[in-house]
N, C-alpha and C positions, 0 to 999 in steps of 0.2 A: 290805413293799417290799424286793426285794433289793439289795444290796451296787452291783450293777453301775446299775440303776435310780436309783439315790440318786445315782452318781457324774453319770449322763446327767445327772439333775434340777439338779445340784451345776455342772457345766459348762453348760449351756442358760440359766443362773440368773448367771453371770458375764456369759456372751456378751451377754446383753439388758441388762447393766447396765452394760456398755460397759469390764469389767473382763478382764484377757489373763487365761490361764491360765499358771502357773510355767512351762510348756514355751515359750509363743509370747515370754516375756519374756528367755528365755536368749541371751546374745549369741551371733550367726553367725560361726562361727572363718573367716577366710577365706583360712587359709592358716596356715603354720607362721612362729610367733616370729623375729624376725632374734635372731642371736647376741648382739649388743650389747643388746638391749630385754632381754632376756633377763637378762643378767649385770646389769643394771641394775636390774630387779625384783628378783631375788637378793639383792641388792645392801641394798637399803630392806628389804626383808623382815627380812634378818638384823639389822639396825640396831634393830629395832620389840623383838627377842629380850633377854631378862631372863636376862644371863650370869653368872653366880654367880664371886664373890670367890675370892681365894685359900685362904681359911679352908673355904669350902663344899664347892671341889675335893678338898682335903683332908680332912675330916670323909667327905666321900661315899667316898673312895676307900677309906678306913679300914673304912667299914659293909662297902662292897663285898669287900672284903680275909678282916674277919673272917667274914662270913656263909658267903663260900667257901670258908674254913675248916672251918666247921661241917659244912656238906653235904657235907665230902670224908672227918670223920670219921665222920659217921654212913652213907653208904654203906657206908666200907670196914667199920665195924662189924659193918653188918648183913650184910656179906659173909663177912667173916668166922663170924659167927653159923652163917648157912646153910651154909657152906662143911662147918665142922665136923657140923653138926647131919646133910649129906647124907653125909657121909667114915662118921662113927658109925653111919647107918641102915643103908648099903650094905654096911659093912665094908672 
């Protein structure tokens, strides 16, 4: 049985069991957001968000600080490296 057959069997096997498919159950937009519904959902959304301490902010900035330290010596390292390695081959 192929892939697309299974999906017919899979949908025909809903519809008779009086069950919608994911598609017929998605809300009809009917139109665009007012501004205010809008900032309002925003709103709750951010509220629901797990914002991290003053200690966190700090700890993360420090990771973020040192890390891009690291990748800026080891670029220029390996720039180095190659810099010289093509100056020496070329002459």
């Amino acid at each position: 049985m192929s892939r697309e057959s299974k999906r017919n069997a899979g949908r025909e096997q809903r519809r008779t069991a009086g069950q919608a498919s994911a598609a017929d159950e998605a809300p009809r937009s009917e139109g665009r957001t007012p501004p205010a519904q809008f900032l309002r959902e925003v709103r709750s959304e951010l509220r629901k968000v797990a914002w991290p301490n003053r200690k966190e902010v700090t700890s993360y900035t420090i990771v973020v600080l040192v890390v891009t330290l690291v990748l800026v010596l080891l670029v220029w390292g390996m720039d180095y490296i190659f810099r010289n390695a093509v100056i020496n081959t070329l002459g």
